[in-house]
VMD Tcl script that draws the C-alpha trace (Angstrom):
set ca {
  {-34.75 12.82 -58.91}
  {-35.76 10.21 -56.02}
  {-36.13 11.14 -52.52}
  {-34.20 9.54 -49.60}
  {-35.94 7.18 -47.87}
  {-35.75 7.14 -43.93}
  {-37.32 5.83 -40.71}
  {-36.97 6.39 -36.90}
  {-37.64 5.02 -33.56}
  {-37.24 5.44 -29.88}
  {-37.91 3.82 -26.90}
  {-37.13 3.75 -23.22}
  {-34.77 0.70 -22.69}
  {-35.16 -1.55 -20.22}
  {-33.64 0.17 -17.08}
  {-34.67 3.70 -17.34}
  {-38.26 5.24 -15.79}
  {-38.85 7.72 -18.72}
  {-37.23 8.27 -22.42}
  {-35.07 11.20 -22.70}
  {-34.33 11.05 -26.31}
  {-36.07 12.45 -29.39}
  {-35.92 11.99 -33.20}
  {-36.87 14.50 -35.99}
  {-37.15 14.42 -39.56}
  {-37.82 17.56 -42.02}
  {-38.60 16.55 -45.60}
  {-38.23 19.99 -46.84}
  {-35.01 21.03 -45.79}
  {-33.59 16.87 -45.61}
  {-32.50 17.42 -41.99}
  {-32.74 14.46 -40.00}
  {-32.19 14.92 -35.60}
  {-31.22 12.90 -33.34}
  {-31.35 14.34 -29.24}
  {-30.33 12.78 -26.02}
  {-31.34 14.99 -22.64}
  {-28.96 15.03 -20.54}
  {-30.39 12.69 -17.55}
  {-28.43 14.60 -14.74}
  {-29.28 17.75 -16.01}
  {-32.57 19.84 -15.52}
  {-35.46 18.42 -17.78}
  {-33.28 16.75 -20.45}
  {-36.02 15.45 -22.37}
  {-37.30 18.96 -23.01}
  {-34.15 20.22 -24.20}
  {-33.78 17.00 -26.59}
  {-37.62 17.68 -27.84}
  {-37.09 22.02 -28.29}
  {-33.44 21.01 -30.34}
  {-35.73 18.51 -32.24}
  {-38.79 21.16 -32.89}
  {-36.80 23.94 -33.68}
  {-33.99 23.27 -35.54}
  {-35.40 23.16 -38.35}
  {-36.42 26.86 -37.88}
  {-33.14 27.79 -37.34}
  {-31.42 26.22 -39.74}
  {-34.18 28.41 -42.18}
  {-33.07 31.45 -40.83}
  {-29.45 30.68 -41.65}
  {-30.23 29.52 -45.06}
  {-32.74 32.60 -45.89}
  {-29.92 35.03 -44.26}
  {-28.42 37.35 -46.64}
  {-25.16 37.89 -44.64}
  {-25.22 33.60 -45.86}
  {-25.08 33.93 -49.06}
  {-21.38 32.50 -49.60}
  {-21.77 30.29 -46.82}
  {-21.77 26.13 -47.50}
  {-24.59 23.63 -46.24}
  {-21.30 23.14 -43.44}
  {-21.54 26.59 -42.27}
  {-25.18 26.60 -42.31}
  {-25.67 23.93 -39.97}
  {-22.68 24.76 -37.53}
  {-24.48 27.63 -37.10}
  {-28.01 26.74 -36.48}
  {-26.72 24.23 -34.11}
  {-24.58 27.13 -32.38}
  {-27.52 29.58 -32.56}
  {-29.74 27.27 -30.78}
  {-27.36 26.10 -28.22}
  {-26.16 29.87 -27.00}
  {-30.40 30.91 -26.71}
  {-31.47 28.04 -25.59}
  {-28.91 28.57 -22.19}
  {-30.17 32.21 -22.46}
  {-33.75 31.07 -21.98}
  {-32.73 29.11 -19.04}
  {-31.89 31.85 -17.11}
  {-34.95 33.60 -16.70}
  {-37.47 30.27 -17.17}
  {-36.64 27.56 -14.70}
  {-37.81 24.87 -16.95}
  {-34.83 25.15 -19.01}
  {-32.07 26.24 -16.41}
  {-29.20 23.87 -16.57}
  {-30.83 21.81 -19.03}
  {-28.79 19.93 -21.47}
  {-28.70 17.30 -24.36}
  {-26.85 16.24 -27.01}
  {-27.34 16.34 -30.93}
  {-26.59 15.04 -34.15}
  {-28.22 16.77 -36.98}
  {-27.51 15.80 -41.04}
  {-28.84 17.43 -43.80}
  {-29.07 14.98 -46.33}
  {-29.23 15.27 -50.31}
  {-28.88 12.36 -52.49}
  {-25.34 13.04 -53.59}
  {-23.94 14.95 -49.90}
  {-24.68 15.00 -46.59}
  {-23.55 17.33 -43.96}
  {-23.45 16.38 -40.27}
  {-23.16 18.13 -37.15}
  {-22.49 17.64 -33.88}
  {-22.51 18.59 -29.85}
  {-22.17 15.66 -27.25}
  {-22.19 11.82 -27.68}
  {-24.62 10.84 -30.16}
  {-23.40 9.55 -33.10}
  {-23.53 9.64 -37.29}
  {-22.36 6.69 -38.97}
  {-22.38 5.46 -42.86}
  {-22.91 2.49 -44.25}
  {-21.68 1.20 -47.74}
  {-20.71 -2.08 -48.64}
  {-21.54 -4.05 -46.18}
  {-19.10 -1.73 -44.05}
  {-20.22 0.93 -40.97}
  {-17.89 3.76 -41.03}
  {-18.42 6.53 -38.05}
  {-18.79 9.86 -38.81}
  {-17.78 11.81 -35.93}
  {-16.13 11.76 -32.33}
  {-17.84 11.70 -29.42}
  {-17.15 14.87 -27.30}
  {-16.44 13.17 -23.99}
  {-13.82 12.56 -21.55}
  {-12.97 9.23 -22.89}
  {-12.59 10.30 -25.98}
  {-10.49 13.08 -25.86}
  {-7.98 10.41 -23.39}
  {-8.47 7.88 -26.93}
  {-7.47 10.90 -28.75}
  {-4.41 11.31 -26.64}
  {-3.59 7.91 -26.68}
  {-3.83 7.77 -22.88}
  {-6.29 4.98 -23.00}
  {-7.41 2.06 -25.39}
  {-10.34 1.65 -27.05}
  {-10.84 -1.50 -25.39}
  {-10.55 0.12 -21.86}
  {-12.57 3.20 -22.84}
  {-15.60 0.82 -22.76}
  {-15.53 0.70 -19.26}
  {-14.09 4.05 -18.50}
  {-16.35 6.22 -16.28}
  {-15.59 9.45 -18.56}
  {-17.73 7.97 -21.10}
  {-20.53 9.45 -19.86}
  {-18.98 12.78 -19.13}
  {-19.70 15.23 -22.12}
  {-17.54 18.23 -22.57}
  {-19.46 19.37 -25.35}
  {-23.47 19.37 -25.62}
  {-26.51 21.62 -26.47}
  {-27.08 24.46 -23.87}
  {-23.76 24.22 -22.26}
  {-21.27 27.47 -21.03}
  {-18.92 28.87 -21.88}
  {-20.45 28.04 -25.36}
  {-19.53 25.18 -27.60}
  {-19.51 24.96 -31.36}
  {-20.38 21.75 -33.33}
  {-17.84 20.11 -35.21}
  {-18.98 19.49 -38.87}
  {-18.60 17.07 -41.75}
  {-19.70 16.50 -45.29}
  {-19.73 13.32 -46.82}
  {-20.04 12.83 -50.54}
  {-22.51 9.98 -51.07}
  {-22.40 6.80 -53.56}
  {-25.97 5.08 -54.48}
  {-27.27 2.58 -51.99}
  {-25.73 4.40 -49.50}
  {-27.35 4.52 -45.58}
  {-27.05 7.28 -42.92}
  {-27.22 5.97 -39.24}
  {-27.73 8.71 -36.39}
  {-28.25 7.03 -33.15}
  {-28.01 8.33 -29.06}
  {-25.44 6.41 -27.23}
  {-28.19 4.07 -26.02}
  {-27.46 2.20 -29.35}
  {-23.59 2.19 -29.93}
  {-23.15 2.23 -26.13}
  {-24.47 -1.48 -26.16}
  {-24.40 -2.32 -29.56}
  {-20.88 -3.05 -31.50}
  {-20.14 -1.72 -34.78}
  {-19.79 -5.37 -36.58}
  {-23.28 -6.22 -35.08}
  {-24.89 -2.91 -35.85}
  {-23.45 -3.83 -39.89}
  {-25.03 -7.32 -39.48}
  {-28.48 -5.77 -38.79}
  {-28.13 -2.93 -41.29}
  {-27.67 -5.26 -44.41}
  {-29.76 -7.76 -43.35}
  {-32.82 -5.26 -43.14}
  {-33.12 -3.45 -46.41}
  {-36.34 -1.28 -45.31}
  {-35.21 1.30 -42.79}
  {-37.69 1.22 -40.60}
  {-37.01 -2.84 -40.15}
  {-33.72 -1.95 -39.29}
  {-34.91 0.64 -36.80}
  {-36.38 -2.01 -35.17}
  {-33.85 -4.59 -35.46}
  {-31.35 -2.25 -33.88}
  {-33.72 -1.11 -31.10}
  {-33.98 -5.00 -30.56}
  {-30.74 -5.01 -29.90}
  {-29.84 -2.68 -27.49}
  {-32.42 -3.91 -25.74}
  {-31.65 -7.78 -25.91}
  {-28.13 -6.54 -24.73}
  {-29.69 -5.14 -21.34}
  {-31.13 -2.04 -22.64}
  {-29.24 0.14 -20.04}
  {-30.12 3.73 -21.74}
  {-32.80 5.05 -23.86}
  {-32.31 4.01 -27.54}
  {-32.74 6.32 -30.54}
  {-32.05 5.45 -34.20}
  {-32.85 7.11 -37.57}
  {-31.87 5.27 -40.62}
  {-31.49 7.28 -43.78}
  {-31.12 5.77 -47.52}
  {-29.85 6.89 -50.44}
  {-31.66 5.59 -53.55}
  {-29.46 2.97 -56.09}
  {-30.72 5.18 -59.05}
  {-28.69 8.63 -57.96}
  {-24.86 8.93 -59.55}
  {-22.68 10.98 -57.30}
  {-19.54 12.93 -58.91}
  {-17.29 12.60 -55.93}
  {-18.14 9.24 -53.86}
  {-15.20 9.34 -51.48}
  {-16.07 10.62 -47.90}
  {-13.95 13.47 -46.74}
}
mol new
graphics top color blue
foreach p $ca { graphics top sphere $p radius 0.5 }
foreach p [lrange $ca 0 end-1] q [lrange $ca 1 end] { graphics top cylinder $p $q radius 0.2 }
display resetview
């Protein structure tokens, strides 16, 4: 069977003093990270780089658990994400590095025929197929719960100050649990996890345009970095492009 493919990149933007975000990728387990510290928060960029380190781990622990053994790849990952959240805010209140620290995180496991995504915060999973970019999840803000409610358009939630207020992320309390998704995947498909430093700046139709015109992902990476930045780079950027070989057949290719 052939292995995904993948790249990712990060860098600082063009307006911020240090970079925040982190990327991770674990060829054994196919779990590909994506973290944004929280920049008002207490050492952000840690919390994005323990969520990226040690996920993995956790994740592990849930698979290897025998009280797991009926759970789905879903379950799984909801749970390492949980697991990690509640101890990391543990941590923080007996070691000062950590206290009130925060970040966001989108996590996908990723087989040739499935992925699984997960969630806390802002950053985003999207798929590509077909020259289309479909988004995988919902950012847990305040302007998106007002979308949800149909309080505001999308058009006006661009400029809405409670985009940048989470009400979901890694660390937070009361404690938060991801929200979850499996995809079934076609050949040729692409998995695009990015920090809002992309898709804050970046449309969906242009972020398609770069995605099919750069076949190797980590030209499109780049291309997409490029991007946010040529639009003013406002925020840290962080992309990870995943791709599903054109040789896999998948028994279910409708997303769900």
């Amino acid at each position: 069977m052939s292995s995904v493919e993948y790249a990712g990149r990060s860098d600082v933007g063009r307006q911020r003093p240090d970079n925040q975000d982190r990327w991770a990728a674990d060829d054994a387990l196919g779990l590909y990270v994506v973290a944004d510290g929280i920049a008002c928060s207490n050492n952000g960029a840690l919390a994005a780089q323990l969520v990226c380190q040690l996920l993995p781990t956790y994740l592990q622990r849930q698979m290897d658990s025998p009280d797991n053994d009926e759970a789905d790849a879903a379950e799984q990952l909801r749970a390492a994400v949980a697991e990690f959240s509640d101890e990391l805010h543990m941590v923080g209140r007996t070691d000062l590095r950590v206290l009130d620290t925060g970040t966001t995180v989108v996590a996908a496991v990723v087989a040739p025929s499935r992925a699984v995504i997960a969630h806390l915060g802002d950053s985003r999973a999207y798929l590509y197929r077909d020259d289309s970019l479909q988004r995988l999840t919902f950012d847990h803000n305040v302007v998106e719960e007002l979308i949800q409610a149909g309080e505001v358009s999308p058009a006006e939630a661009a400029q809405h100050p409670g985009r940048h207020v989470l009400t979901r992320h890694v660390a937070m309390f009361p404690p938060a649990l991801p929200d979850t998704r499996t995809v079934e995947l076609r050949p040729a498909d692409r998995i695009l996890l990015c920090s809002d430093g992309l898709h804050g700046v970046v449309g969906d139709d242009a972020m398609s345009e770069i995605l099919a015109a750069h076949g190797v992902p980590d030209d499109a990476c780049a291309a997409l970095i490029d991007a946010a930045n040529g639009a003013g780079g406002p925020d840290n950027v962080t992309v990870l492009v995943v791709d599903i070989p054109p040789d896999v057949a998948s028994d279910d290719p409708a997303p769900h």
